[in-house]
C-alpha positions as CSV (number, residue, x, y, z in Angstrom):
1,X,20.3,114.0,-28.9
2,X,21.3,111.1,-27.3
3,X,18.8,108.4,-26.6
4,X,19.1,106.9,-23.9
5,X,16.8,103.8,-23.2
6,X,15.8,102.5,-20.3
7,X,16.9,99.0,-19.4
8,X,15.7,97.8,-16.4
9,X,17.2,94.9,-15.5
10,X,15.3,91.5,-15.3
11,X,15.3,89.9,-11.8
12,X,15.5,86.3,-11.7
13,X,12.5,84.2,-10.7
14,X,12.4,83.5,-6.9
15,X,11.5,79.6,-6.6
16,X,8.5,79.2,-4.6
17,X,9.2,78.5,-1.1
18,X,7.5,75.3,0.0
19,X,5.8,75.2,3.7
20,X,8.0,72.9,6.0
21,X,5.4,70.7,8.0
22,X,6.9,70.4,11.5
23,X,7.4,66.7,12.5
24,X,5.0,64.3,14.4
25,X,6.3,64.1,17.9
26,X,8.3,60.3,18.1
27,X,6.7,57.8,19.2
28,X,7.7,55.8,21.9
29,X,9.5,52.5,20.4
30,X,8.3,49.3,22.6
31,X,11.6,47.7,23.9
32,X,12.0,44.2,22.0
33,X,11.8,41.3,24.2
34,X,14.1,38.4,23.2
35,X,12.5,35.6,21.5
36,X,13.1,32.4,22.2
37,X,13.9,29.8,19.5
38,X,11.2,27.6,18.7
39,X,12.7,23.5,19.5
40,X,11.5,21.5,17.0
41,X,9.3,18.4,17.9
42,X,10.8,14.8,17.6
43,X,11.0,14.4,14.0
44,X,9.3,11.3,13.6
45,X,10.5,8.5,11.4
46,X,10.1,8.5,7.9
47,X,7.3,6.8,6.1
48,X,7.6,4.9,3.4
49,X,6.3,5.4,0.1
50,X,4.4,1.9,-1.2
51,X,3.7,3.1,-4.4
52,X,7.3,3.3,-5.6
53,X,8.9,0.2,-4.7
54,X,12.8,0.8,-3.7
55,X,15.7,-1.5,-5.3
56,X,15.7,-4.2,-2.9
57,X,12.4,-4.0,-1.2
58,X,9.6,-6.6,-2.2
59,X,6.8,-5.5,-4.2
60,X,4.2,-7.0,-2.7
61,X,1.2,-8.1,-4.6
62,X,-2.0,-6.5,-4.3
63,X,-5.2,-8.1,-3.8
64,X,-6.7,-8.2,-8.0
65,X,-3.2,-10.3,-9.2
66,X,-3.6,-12.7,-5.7
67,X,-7.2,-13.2,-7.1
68,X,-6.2,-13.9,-10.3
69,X,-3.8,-16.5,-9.6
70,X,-6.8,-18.2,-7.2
71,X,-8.7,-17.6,-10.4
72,X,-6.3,-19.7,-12.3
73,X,-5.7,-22.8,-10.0
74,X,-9.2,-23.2,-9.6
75,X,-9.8,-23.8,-13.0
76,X,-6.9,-26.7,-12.5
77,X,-8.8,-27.7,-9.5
78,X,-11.7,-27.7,-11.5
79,X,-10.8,-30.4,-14.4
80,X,-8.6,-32.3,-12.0
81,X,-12.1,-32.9,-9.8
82,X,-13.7,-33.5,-13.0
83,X,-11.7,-36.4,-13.9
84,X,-11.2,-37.9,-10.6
85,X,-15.7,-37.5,-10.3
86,X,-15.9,-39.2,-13.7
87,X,-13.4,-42.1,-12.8
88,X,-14.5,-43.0,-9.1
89,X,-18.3,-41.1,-9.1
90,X,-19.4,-41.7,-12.3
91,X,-22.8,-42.7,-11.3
92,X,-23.9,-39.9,-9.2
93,X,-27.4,-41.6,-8.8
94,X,-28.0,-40.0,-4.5
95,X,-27.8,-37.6,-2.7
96,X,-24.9,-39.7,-0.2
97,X,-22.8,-39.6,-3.3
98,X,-23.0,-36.2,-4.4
99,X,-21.8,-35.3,-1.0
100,X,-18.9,-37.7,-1.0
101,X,-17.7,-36.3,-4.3
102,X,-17.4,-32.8,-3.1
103,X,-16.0,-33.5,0.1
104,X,-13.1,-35.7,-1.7
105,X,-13.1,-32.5,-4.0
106,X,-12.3,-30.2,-0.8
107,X,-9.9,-32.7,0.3
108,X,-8.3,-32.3,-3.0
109,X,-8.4,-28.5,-3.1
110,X,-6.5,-28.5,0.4
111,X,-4.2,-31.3,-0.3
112,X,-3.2,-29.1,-3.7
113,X,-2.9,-25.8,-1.9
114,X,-1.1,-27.3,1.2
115,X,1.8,-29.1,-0.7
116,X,2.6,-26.8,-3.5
117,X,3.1,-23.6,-0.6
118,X,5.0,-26.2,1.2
119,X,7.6,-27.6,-1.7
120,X,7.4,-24.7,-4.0
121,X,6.1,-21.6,-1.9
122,X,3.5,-20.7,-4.8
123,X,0.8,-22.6,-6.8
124,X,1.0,-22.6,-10.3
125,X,-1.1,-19.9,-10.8
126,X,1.0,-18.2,-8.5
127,X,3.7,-19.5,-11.1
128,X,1.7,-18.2,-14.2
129,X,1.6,-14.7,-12.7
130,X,5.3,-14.8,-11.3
131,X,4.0,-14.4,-7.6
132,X,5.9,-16.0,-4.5
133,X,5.1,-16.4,-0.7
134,X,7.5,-15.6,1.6
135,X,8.0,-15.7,5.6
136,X,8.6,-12.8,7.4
137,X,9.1,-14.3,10.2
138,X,12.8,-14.4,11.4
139,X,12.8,-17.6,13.2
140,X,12.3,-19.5,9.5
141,X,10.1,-21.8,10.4
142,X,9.9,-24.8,8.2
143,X,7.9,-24.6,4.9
144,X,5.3,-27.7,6.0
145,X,4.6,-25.8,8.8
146,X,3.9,-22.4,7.1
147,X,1.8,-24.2,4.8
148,X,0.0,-26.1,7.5
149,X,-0.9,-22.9,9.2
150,X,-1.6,-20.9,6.1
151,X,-3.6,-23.3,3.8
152,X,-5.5,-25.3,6.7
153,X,-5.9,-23.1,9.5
154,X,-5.9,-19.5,8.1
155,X,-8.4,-20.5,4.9
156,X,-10.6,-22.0,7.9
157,X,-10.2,-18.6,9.8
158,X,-11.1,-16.9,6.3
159,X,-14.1,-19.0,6.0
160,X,-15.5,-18.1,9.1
161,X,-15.0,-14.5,8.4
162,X,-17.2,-15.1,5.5
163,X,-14.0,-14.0,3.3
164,X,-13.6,-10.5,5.1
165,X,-9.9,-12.0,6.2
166,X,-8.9,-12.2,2.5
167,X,-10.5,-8.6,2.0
168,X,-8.0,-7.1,4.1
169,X,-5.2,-7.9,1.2
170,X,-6.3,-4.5,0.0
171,X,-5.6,-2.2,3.0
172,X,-3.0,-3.9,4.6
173,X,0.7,-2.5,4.1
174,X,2.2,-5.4,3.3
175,X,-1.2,-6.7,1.8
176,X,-1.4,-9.6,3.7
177,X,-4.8,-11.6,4.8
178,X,-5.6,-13.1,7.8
179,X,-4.2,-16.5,6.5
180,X,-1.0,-14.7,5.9
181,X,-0.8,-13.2,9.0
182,X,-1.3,-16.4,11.0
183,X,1.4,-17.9,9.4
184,X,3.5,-14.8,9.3
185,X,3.8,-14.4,5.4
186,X,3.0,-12.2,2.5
187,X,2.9,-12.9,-1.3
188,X,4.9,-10.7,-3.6
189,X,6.1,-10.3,-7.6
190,X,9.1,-11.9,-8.8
């Protein structure tokens, strides 16, 4: 007897059939209205940068090295009053004399100040700390005329200010005092 087997055949896996979402309805697109480029404001003009000093610029000098160089002719103010005092006053017995002595010491201060800005356009504690006054005025006034209006009348002005006009060294750009602007000069490094 013939056996005869039953084969059925194997049907192949049906993949599963995915639902198909219908799509949103389109939305309406906004029509694009042109833009207009932006203009740029003026550019303004460039500021410059004090802290790095360029190759040719002047470095001007700050108010703690101008102090210091005060510092140091004031101590050769102070020994050149004290041997003119204990040549001419050295009997300072009244009060009349006392005030003689410091008013010839003034004179002395100004007379020191006055010439060496004028001959040398720094004092030597100026020259000690390699400072130097300049003019920045463009009509180059003379130098006894600078140092008239700088020494005399600007240290005058700078009194009266109770020293506030040598205070503004530190916030000025080109840190100058009042004493510097009147004359129209600064004081910078060599």
């Amino acid at each position: 007897m013939d056996e005869q087997t039953n084969v059925t055949p194997v049907a192949e896996p049906t993949p599963p059939v995915m639902p198909v979402e219908p799509t949103p309805p389109a939305t309406p697109v906004e029509p694009v209205t042109p833009v207009e480029p932006e203009i740029p404001a003026r550019p303004e003009a460039p500021q410059a940068d004090l802290t790095k000093p360029e190759l040719n610029a002047p470095h001007y000098a700050g108010g703690w090295i101008r102090f210091l160089a005060v510092i140091i002719d004031g101590i050769i103010l102070a020994v050149i009053a004290w041997i003119i005092s204990m040549i001419f006053f050295s009997n300072l017995s009244t009060l009349d004399d006392a005030s003689v002595a410091q008013n010839v010491q003034r004179l002395i201060s100004i007379i020191y100040f006055f010439f060496f800005i004028a001959l040398k356009q720094q004092t030597p504690g100026m020259m000690v700390l390699k400072l130097r006054t300049i003019s920045l005025d463009t009509n180059q006034r003379s130098w006894w005329l600078i140092s008239l209006l700088r020494e005399v009348l600007g240290t005058l002005v700078c009194g009266i200010t109770l020293g506030i006009g040598y205070l503004i060294i530190f916030w000025t750009p080109k840190k100058q005092g009042l004493h510097d602007y009147i004359a129209g000069t600064t004081v910078i490094r060599e």
